[in-house]
Backbone as a chain_set.jsonl record, in Angstrom:
{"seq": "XXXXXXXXXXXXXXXXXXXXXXXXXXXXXXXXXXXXXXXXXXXXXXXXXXXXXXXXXXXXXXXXXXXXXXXXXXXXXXXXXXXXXXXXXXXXXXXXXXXXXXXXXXXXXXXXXX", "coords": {"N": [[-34.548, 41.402, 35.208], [-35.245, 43.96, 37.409], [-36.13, 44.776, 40.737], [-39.113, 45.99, 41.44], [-39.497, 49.361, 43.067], [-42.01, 49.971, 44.659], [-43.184, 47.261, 44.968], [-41.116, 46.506, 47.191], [-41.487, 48.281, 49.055], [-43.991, 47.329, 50.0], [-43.572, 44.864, 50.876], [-41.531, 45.071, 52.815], [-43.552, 46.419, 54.687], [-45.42, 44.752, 55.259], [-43.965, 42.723, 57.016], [-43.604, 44.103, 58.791], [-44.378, 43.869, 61.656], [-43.039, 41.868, 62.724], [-40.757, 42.875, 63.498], [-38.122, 45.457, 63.353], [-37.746, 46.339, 60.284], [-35.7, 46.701, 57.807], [-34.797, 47.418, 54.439], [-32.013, 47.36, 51.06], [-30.722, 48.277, 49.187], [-29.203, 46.19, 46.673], [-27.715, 45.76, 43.757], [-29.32, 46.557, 41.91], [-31.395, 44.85, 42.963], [-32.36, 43.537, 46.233], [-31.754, 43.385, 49.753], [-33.371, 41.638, 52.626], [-33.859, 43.484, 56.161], [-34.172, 42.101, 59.295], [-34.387, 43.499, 62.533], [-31.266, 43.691, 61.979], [-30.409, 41.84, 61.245], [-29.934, 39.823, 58.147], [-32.648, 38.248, 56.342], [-33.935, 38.04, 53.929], [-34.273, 37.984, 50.451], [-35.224, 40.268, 47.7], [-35.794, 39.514, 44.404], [-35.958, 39.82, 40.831], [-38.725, 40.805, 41.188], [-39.59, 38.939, 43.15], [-40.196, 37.016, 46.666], [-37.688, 35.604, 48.268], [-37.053, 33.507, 51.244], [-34.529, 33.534, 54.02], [-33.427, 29.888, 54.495], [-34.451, 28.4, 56.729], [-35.222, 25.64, 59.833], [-36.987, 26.224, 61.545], [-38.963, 27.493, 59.972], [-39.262, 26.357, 57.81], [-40.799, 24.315, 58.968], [-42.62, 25.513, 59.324], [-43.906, 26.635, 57.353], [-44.488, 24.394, 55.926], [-45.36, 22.961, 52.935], [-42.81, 23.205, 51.289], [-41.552, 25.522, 48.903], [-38.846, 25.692, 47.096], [-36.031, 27.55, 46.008], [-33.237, 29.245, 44.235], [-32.331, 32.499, 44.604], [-30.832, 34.006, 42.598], [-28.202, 33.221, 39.712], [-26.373, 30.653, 41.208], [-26.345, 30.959, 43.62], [-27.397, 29.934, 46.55], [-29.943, 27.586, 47.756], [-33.171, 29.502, 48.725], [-35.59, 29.942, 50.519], [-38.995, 30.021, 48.912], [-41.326, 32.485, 48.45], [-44.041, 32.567, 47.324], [-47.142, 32.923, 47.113], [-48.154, 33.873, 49.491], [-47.0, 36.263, 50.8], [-48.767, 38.321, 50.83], [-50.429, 38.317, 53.006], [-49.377, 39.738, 55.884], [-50.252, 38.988, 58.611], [-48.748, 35.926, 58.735], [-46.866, 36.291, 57.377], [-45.605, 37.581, 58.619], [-44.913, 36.42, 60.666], [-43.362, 34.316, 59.955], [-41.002, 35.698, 59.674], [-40.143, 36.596, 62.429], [-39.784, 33.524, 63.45], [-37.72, 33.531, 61.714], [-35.637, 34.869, 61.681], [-34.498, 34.209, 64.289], [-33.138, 32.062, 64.018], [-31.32, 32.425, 62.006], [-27.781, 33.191, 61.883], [-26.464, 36.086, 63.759], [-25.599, 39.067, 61.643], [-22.13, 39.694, 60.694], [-19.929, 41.927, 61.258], [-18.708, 44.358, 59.324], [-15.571, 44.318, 58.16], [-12.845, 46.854, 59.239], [-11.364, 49.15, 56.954], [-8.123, 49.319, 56.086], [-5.522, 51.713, 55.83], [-3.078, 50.93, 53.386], [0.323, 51.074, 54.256], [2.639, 53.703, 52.948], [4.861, 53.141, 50.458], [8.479, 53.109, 50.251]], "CA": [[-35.466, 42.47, 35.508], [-34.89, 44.615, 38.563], [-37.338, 44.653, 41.761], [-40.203, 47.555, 41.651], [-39.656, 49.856, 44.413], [-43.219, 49.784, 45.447], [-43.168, 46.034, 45.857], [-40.353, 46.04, 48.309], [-42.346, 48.953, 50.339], [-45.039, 46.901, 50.073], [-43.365, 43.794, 51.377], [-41.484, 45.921, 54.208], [-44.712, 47.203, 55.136], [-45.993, 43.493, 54.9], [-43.641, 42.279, 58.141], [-43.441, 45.274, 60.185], [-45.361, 42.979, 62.899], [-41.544, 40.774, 63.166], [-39.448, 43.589, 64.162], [-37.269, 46.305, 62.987], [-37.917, 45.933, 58.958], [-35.357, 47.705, 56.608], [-34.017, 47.086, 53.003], [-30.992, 47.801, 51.111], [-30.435, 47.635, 47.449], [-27.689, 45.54, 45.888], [-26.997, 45.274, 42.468], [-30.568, 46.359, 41.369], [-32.154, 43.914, 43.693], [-32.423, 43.719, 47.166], [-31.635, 42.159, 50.838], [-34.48, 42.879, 53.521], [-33.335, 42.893, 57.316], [-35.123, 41.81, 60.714], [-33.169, 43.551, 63.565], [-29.888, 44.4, 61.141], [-29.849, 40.491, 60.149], [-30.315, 39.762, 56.456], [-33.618, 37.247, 56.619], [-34.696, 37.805, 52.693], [-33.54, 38.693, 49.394], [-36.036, 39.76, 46.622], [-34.719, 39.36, 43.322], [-37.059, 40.092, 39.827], [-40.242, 40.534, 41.849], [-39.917, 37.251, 43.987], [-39.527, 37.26, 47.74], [-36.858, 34.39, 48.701], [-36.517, 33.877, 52.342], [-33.372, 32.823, 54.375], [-34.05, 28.877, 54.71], [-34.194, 27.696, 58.52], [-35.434, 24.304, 60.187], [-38.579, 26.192, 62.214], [-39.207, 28.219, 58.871], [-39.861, 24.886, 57.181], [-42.102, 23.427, 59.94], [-43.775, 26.455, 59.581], [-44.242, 27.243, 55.502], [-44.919, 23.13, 55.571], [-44.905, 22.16, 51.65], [-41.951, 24.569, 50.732], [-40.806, 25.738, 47.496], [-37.085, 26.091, 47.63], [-35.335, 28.094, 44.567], [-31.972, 30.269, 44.249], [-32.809, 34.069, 44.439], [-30.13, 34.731, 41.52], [-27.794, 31.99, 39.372], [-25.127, 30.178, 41.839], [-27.019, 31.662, 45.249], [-27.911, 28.735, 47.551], [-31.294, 27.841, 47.962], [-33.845, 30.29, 49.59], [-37.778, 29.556, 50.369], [-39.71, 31.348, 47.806], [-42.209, 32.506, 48.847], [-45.095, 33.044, 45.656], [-48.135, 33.422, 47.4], [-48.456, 34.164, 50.644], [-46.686, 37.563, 51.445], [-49.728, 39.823, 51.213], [-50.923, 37.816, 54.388], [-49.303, 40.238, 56.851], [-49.659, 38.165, 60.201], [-48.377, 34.475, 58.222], [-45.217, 36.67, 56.913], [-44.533, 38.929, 60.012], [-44.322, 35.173, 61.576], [-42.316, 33.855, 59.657], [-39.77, 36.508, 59.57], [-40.101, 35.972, 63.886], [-39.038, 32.427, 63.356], [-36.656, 33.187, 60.814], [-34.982, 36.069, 62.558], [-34.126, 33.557, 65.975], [-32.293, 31.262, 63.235], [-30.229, 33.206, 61.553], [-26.98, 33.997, 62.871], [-26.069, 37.806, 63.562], [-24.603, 39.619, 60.762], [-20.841, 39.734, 60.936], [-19.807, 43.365, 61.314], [-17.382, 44.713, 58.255], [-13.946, 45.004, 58.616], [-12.455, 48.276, 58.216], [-10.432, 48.824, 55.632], [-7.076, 49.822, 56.984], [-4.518, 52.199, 54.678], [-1.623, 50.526, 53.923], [1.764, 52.144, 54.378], [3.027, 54.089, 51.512], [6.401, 51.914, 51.101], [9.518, 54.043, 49.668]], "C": [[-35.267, 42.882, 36.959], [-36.346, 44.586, 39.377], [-37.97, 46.159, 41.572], [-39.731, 47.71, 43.212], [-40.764, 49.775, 45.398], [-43.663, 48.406, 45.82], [-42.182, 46.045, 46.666], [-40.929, 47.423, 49.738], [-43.272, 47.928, 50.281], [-44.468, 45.342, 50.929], [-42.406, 44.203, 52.737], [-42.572, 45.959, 55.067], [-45.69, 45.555, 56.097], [-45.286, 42.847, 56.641], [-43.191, 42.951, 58.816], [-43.825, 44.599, 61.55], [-44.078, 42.356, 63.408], [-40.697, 41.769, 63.852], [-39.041, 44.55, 63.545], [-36.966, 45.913, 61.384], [-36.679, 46.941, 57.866], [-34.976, 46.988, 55.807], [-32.786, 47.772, 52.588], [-30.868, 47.165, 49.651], [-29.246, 47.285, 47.467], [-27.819, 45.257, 44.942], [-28.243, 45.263, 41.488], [-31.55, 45.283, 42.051], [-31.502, 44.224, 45.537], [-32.097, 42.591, 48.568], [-32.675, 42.545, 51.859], [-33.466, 42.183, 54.956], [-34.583, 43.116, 58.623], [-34.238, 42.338, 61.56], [-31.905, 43.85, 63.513], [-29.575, 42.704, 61.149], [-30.905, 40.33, 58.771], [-31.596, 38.477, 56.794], [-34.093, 37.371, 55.246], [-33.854, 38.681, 51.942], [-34.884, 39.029, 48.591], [-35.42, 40.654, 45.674], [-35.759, 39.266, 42.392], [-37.937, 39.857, 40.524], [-40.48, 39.663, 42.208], [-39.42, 37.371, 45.704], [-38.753, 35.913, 48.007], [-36.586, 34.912, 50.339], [-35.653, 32.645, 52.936], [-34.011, 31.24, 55.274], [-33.339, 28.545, 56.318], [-35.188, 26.555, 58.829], [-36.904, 24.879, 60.698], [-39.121, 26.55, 60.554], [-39.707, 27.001, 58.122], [-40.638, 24.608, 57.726], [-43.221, 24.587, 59.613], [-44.508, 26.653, 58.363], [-44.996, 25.671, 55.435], [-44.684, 23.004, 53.763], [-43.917, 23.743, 51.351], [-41.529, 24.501, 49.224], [-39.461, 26.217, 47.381], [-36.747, 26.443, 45.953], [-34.345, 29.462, 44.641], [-32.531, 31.719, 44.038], [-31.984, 34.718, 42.984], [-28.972, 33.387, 41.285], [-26.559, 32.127, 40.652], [-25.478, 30.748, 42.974], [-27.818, 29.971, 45.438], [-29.705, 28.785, 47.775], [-32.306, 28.361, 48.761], [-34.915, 29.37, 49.619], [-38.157, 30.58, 49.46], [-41.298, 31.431, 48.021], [-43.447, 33.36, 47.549], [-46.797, 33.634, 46.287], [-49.129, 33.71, 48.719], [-47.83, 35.78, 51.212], [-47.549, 38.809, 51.363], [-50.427, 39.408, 52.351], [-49.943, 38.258, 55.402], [-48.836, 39.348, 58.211], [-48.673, 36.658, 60.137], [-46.85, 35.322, 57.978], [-44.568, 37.894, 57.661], [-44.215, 37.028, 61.262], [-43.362, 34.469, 61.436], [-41.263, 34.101, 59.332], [-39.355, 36.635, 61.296], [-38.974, 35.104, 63.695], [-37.633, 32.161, 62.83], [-35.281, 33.984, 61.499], [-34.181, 35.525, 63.821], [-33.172, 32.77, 65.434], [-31.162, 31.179, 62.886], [-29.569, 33.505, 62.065], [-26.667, 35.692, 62.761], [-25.27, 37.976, 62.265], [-23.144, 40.102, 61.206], [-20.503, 41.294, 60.19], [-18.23, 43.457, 60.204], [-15.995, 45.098, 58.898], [-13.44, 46.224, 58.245], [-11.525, 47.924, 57.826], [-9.103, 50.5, 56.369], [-6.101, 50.408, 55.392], [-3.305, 51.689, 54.869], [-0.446, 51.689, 53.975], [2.586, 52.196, 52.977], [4.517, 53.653, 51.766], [6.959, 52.591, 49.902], [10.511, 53.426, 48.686]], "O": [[-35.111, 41.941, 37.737], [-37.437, 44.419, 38.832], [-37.348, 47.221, 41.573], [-39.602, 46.901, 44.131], [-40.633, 49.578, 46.606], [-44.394, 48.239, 46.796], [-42.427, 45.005, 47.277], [-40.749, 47.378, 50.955], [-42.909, 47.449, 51.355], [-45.322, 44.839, 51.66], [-42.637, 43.536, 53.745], [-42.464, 45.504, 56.206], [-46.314, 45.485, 57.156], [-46.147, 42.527, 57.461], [-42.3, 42.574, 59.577], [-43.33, 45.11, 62.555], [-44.007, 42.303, 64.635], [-39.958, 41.413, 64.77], [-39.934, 44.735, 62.718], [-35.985, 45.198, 61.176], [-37.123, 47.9, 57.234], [-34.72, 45.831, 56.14], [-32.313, 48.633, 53.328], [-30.908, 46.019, 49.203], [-28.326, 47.828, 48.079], [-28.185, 44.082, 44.926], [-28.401, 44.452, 40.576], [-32.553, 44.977, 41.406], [-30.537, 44.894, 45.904], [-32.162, 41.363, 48.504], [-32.897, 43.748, 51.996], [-32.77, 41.17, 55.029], [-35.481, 43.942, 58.784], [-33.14, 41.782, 61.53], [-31.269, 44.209, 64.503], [-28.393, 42.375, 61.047], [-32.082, 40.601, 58.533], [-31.241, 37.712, 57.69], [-35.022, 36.566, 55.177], [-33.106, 39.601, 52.274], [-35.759, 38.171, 48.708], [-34.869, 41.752, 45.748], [-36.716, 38.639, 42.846], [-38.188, 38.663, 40.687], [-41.551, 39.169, 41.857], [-38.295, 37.81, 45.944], [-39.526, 34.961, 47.898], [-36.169, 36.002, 50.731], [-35.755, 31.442, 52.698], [-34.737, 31.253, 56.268], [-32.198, 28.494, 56.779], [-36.101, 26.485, 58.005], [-37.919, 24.245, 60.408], [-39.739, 25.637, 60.006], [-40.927, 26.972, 57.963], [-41.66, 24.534, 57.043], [-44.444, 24.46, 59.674], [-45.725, 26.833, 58.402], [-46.103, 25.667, 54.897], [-43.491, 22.961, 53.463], [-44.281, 24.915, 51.255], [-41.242, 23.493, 48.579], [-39.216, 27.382, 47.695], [-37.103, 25.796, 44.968], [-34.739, 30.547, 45.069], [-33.281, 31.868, 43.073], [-32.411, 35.706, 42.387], [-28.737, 32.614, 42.214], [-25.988, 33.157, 41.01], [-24.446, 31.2, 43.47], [-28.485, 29.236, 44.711], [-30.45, 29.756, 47.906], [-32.482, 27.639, 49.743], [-35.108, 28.345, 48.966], [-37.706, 31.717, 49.319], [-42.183, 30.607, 47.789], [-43.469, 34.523, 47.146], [-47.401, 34.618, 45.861], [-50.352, 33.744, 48.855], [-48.439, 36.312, 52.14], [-47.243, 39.956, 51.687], [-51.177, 40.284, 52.781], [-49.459, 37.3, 56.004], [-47.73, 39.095, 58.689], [-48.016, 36.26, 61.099], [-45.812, 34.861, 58.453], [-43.648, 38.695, 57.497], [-43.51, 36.795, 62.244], [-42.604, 34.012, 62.292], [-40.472, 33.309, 58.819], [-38.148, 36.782, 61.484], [-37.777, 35.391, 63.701], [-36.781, 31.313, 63.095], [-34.154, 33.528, 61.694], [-33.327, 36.229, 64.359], [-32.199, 32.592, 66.167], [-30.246, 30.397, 63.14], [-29.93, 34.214, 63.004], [-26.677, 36.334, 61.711], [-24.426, 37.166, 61.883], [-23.079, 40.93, 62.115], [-20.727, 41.679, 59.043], [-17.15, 42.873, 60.29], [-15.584, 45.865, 59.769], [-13.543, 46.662, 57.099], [-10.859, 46.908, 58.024], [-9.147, 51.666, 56.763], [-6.004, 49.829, 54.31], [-2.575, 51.764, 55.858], [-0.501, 52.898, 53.745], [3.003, 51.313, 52.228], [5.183, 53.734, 52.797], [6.362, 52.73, 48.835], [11.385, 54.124, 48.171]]}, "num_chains": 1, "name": "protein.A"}
């Protein structure tokens, strides 16, 4: 089942307080970014966020589960993301963690060979 559009405004909207919030569909589902790094996926109406060491101290009992089969384990976050200031914090924390996104390579034309 694919993510509702109006839950991923709604969960945008949700950690505007962390920073620079956009999304970006992939494949019928989604990646959200803090700053232009990837910090969450949500995948059939579930937010999974990118697992880090404060991010744990911080969620305390975590629920850890793959956003989609053979994807590494996220935090899943079930019932806390309509709490605003708890999930603009922990997209903060998560955001300092994470390393930068690694900028695409361009894609070079090869040489038409005779």
């Amino acid at each position: 089942m694919a993510t509702d559009q109006d839950l991923i405004d709604f969960i945008v909207d949700q950690m505007g307080d962390a920073g620079r919030i956009a999304s970006r569909k992939m494949f019928g589902e989604y990646a959200l970014y803090c700053d232009d790094k990837v910090v969450a996926l949500v995948c059939d109406n579930q937010l999974f966020v990118k697992p880090t060491e404060k991010g744990r101290n911080y969620i305390g009992d975590v629920v850890e589960a793959p956003p989609y089969p053979g994807a590494k384990n996220y935090f899943l976050i079930e019932d806390r993301f309509d709490d605003r200031e708890w999930l603009s914090e922990l997209i903060r924390i998560t955001v300092q963690e994470v390393p930068a996104t690694k900028p695409k390579k361009s894609r070079t034309k090869r040489a038409a060979r005779h």
